[in-house]
BAVEXKOL-745076 format. One record per residue (C-alpha): residue number from 1; x, z, y. Coordinates in pm, whole numbers. Example, Ala and Ser with C-alpha at 12.3 -4.5 7.8 and 13.67 -1.06 7.14 Angstrom:
BEGIN
+-----+--------+--------+--------+
! num !      u !      w !      v !
+-----+--------+--------+--------+
!   1 !   1230 !    780 !   -450 !
!   2 !   1367 !    714 !   -106 !
+-----+--------+--------+--------+
***
This chain:
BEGIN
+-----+--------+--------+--------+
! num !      u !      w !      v !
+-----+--------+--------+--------+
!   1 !  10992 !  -2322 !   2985 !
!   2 !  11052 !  -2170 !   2597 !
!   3 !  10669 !  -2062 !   2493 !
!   4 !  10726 !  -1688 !   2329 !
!   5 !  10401 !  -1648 !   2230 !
!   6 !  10151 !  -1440 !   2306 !
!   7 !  10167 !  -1250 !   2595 !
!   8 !  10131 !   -890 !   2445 !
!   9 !   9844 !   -695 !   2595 !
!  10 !   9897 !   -425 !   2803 !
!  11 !   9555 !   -171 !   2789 !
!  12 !   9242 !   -148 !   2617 !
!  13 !   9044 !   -346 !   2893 !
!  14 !   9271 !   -622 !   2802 !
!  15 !   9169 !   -651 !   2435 !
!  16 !   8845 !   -582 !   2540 !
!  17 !   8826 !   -867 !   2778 !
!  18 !   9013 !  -1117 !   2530 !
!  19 !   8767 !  -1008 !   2238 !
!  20 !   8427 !  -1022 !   2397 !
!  21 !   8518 !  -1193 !   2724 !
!  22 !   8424 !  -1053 !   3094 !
!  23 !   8065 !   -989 !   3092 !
!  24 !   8025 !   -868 !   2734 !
!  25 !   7812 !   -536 !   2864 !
!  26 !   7996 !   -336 !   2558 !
!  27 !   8112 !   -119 !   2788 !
!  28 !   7806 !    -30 !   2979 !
!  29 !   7667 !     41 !   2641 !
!  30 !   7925 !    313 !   2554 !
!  31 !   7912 !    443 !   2950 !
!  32 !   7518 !    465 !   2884 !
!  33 !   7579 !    606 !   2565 !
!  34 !   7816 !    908 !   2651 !
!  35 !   7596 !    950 !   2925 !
!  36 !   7293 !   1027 !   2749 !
!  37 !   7497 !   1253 !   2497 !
!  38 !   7618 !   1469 !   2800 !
!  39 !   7236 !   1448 !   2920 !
!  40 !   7105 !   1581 !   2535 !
!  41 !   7361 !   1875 !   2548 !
!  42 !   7259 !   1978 !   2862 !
!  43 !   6873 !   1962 !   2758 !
!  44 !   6946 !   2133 !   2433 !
!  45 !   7164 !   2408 !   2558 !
!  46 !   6885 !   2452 !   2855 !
!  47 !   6628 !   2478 !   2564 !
!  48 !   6787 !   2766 !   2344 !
!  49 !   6872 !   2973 !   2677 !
!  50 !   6461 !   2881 !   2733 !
!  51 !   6349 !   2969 !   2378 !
!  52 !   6545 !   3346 !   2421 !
!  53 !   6487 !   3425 !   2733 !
!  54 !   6150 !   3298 !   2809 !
!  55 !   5941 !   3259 !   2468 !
!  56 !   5638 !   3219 !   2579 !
!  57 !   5744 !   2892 !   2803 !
!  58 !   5947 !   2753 !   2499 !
!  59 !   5677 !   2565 !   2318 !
!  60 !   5543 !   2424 !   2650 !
!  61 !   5873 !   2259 !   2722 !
!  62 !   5948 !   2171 !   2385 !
!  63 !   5586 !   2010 !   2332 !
!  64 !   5613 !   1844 !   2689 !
!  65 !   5969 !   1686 !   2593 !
!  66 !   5807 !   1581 !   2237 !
!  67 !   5521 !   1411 !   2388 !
!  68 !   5755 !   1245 !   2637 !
!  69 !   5945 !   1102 !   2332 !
!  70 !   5715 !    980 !   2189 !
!  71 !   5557 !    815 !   2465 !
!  72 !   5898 !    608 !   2454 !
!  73 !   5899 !    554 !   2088 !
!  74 !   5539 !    388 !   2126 !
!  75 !   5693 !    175 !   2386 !
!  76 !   5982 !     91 !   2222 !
!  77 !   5812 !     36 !   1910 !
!  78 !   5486 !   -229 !   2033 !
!  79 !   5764 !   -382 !   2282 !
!  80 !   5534 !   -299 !   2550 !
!  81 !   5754 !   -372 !   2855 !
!  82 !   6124 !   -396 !   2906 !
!  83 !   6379 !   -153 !   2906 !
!  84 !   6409 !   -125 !   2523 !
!  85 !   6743 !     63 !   2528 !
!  86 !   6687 !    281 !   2752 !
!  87 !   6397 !    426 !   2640 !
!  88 !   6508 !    412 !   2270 !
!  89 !   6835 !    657 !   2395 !
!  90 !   6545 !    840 !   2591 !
!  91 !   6283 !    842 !   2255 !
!  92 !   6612 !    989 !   2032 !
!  93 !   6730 !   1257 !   2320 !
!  94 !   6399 !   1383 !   2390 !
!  95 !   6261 !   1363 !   2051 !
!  96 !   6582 !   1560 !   1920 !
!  97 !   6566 !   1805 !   2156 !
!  98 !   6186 !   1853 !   2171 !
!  99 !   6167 !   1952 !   1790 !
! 100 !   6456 !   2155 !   1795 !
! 101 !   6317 !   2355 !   2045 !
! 102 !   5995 !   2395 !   1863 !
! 103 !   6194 !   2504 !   1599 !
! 104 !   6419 !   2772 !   1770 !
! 105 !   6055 !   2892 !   1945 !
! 106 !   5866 !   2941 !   1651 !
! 107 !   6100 !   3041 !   1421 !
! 108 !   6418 !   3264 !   1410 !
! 109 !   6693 !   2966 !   1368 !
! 110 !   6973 !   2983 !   1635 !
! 111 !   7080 !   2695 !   1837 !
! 112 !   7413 !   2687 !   1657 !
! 113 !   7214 !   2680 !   1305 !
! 114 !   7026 !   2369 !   1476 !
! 115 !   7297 !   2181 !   1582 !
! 116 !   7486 !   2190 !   1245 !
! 117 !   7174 !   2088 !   1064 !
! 118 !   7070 !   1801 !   1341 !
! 119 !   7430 !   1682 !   1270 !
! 120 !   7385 !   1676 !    905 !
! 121 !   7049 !   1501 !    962 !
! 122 !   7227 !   1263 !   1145 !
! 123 !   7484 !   1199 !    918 !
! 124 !   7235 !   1177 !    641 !
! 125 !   7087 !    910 !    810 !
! 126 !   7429 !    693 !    906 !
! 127 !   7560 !    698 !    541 !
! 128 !   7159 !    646 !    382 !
! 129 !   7271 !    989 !    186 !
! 130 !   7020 !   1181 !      1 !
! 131 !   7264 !   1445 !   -114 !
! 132 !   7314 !   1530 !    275 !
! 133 !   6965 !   1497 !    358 !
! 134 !   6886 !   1773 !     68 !
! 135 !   7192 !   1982 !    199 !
! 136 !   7036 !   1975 !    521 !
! 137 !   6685 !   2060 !    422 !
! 138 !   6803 !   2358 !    190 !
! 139 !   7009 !   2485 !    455 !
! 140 !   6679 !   2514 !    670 !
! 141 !   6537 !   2714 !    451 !
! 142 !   6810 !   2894 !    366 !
! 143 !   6756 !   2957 !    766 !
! 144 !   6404 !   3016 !    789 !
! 145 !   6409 !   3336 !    493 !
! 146 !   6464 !   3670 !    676 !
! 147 !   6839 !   3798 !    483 !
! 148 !   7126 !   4014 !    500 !
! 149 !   7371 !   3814 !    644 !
! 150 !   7607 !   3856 !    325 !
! 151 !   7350 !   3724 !    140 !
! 152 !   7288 !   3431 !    390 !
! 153 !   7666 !   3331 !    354 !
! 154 !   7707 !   3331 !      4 !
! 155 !   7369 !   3132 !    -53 !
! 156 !   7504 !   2873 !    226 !
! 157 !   7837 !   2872 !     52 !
! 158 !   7695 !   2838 !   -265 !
! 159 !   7506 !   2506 !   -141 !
! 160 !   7779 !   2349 !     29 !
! 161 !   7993 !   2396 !   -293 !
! 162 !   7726 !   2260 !   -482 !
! 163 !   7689 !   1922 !   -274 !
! 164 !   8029 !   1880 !   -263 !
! 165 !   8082 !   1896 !   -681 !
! 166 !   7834 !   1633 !   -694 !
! 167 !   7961 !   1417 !   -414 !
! 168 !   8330 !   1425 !   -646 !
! 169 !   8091 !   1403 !   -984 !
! 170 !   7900 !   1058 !   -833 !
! 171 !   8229 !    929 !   -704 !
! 172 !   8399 !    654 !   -867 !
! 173 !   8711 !    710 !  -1054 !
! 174 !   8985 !    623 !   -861 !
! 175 !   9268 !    410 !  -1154 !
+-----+--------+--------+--------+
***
């Protein structure tokens, strides 16, 4: 027999299995991953529909699911037990979800507002980026001032312009 070469792979589970072998758990991960995303949606969409329609039970729920995080953070943190992972996803999810509900209860932020500025925080975080962290933090209390909604726009607009001249004014020249 004439050797060809490799044999070419046919799928993703096929790379997957010749890069980390069989029993890698990779895949769990991600499955436990998307999981828990689908899980904080449905929490956080279940706390603004709670925070407008129900005030008075918002901070309850929202203080409940904080405590509950943190609770797991502890846990996680002092490496009380086992289980790390799973509570860390619960810590994040709960904690997330818990403050922006405290948030959207005692102040007049919308859930969209909160999800744009929990994915800048987010991002802020991945990328260790001040400049986004800032963005983020003026944007909340661009959020948190009672204004005309012209006004709101332009002075969010404004911001975002702003952040962006001095992400192109810190970035290398490119020869």
């Amino acid at each position: 027999m004439l050797d060809d070469g490799p044999v070419p792979l046919r799928c993703f589970a096929d790379q997957h299995r010749q890069r980390y072998g069989r029993g890698s758990g990779r895949t769990r991960v991600f499955l436990f991953g998307a999981v828990c995303g689908v899980v904080a949606i449905a929490a956080f969409s279940w706390m603004m529909w709670t925070a407008k329609e129900m005030p008075e039970l918002a901070p309850t729920v929202a203080g409940s699911l904080l405590a509950i995080g943190v609770c797991a953070a502890v846990w996680v943190y002092f490496q009380l037990g086992r289980g790390k992972s799973v509570l860390t996803a619960i810590s994040v999810t709960t904690l997330t979800v818990g403050v922006l509900g405290l948030l959207a209860a005692w102040a007049n932020y919308r859930g969209d507002e909160l999800v744009v500025l929990g994915g800048l925080l987010v991002l802020a975080w991945w990328e260790r980026s001040l400049l986004v962290a800032g963005a983020a933090a003026v944007l909340l209390l661009v959020g948190a001032v009672s204004l005309p909604p012209v006004t709101e726009l332009v002075l969010v607009s404004a911001v975002l312009f702003l952040c962006a001249f001095v992400a192109l004014a810190r970035r290398k020249a490119v020869a």
